[in-house]
Every structure is written in C-alpha cells, then in structure tokens.
C-alpha positions in Angstrom: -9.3 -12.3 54.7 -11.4 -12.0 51.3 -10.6 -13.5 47.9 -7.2 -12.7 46.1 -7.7 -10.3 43.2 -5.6 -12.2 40.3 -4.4 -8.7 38.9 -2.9 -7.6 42.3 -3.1 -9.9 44.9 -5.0 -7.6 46.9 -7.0 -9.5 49.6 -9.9 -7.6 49.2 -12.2 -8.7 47.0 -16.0 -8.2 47.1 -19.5 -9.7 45.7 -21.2 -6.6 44.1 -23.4 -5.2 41.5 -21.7 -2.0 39.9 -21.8 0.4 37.3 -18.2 -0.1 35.3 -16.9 2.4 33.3 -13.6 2.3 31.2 -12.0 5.2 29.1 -11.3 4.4 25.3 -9.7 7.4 23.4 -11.0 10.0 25.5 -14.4 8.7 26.0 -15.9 6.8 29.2 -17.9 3.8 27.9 -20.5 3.0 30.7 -22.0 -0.6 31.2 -24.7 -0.6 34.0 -25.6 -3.2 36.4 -22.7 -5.6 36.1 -22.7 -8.3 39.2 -18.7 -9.4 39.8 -16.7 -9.7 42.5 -14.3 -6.1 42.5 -11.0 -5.3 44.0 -11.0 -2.4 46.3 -7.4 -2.6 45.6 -7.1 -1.8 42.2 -10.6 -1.9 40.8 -9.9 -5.3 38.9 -13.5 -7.1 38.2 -14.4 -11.0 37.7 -17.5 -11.9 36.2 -19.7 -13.9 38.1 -21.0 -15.8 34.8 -20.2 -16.2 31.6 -23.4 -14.2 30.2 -22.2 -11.2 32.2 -18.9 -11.7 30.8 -20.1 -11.9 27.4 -22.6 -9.0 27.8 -19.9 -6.7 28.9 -17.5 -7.7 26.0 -20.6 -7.1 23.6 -21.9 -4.0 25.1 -17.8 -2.3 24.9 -17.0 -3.7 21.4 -20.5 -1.8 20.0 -19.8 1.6 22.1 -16.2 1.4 20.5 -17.3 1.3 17.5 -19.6 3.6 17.7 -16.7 5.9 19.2 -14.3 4.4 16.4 -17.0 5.2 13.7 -17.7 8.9 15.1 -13.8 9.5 15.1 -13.5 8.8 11.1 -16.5 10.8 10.4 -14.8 13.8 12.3 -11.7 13.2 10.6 -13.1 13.3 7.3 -15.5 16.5 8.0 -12.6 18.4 9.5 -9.8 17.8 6.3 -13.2 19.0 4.3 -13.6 22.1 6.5 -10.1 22.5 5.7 -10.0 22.2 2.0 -7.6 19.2 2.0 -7.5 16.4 -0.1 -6.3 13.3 1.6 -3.3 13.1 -0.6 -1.7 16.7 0.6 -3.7 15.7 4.4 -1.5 12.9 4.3 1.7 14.8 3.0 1.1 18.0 6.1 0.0 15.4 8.7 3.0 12.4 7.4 1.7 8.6 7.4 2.3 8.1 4.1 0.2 8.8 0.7 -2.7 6.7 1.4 -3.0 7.8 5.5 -6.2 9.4 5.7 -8.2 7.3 3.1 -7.1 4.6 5.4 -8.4 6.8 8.7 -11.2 7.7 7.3 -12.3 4.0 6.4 -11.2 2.5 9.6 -8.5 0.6 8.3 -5.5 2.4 10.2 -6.0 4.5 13.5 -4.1 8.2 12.9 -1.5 8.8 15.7 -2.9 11.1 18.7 -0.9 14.0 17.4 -2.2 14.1 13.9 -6.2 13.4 15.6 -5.1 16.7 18.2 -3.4 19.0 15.4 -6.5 18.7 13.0 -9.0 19.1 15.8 -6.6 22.5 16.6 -6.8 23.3 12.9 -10.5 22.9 12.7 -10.6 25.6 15.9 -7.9 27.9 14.1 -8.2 27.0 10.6 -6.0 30.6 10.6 -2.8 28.2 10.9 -3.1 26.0 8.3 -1.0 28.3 6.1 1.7 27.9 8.6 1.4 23.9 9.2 1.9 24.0 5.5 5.3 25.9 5.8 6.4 23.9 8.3 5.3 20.7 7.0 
C-alpha cells in the first residue's frame, strides 16, 4: 500500500519527476521538471521541498500574468478595432460605467461572456450594430 494522497485518499501515491501543467483561462501553463510525489488517483502533487514548492508557485504567478496581461491588451485592441469608447463598451457589454477602464488596467476581471462576445465581435464586427439594438 503507497502513501495516502491528502486530496483523495487514494493509496497510490508515487516519487516522480513530472512535467505539470494546469489550465488558467483557457491557457495550459507548463512547469517542467517538478520532483513530488503524484496521485495516480486524481493527479494531486506534493512537493518534495520547499524550493520546489516555491519555484512552482513563482513560475505560475509570472505565466498568469503574463496571460492576465495579454488578456487586457486584447481587450483594449479589440473595443479599438470596434470603435468603442469604454464608456458605451461598458454600457453594450453591462458592468457598470467604469468596466472596461477597470479591464483594461487589471483592476477587475470581465465576466467570460463579455471576454467571448467581444472576441465574436472582433471576428464579425458586422454585428455590432445589432449588439447595440439589443443592448
């Protein structure tokens, strides 16, 4: 019987040196070469160290930044394409007057519908006259 995963209780639990990936809005962060002990149950890892622990944390909070910061730029670039100020963004999309300057400096994360419907917009820019209507 192997070591007891703490997020399962899975009994399996092995030494190994992996390659972990984890999804953060829609894109896989990948951290190589990370020794921990992993659940073949539920793919729960442990550390070995604290300086592997640490690196991991270190290395995901930069690539979600990095994601985080490529996400505002888009934002801003596609109300632009559109012709949209952020006051009538914020009016079509809803979140109140100041939404998108918020967005767009990282101060408030936009809902997944209003990051989809722009990103539709931006491919059919042909409907933003009817978003408007509707709005």
């Amino acid at each position: 019987m192997g070591l007891i995963c703490a997020a399962c209780g899975g009994h399996d639990m092995r030494e190994e040196t992996r390659v972990v990936s984890r999804l953060y809005k829609g894109q896989t962060i990948v951290i190589k070469t990370m020794p921990g002990r992993y659940c073949f149950d539920c793919g729960e890892a442990e550390f070995l160290n604290p300086s592997d622990a640490n690196r991991f944390a270190s290395e995901m909070q930069q690539a979600m930044a990095t994601i985080d910061q490529a996400r505002r730029t888009e934002l801003r670039s596609i109300r632009r394409r559109l012709g949209l100020k952020q006051a009538e963004a914020a009016a079509l999309f809803g979140g109140g007057v100041n939404a998108f300057s918020e967005y767009e400096r990282g101060v408030r994360e936009p809902s997944k519908s209003t990051v989809v419907l722009l990103r539709l917009l931006d491919r059919h820019p042909n409907l933003l006259a009817e978003a408007r209507s509707a709005a």
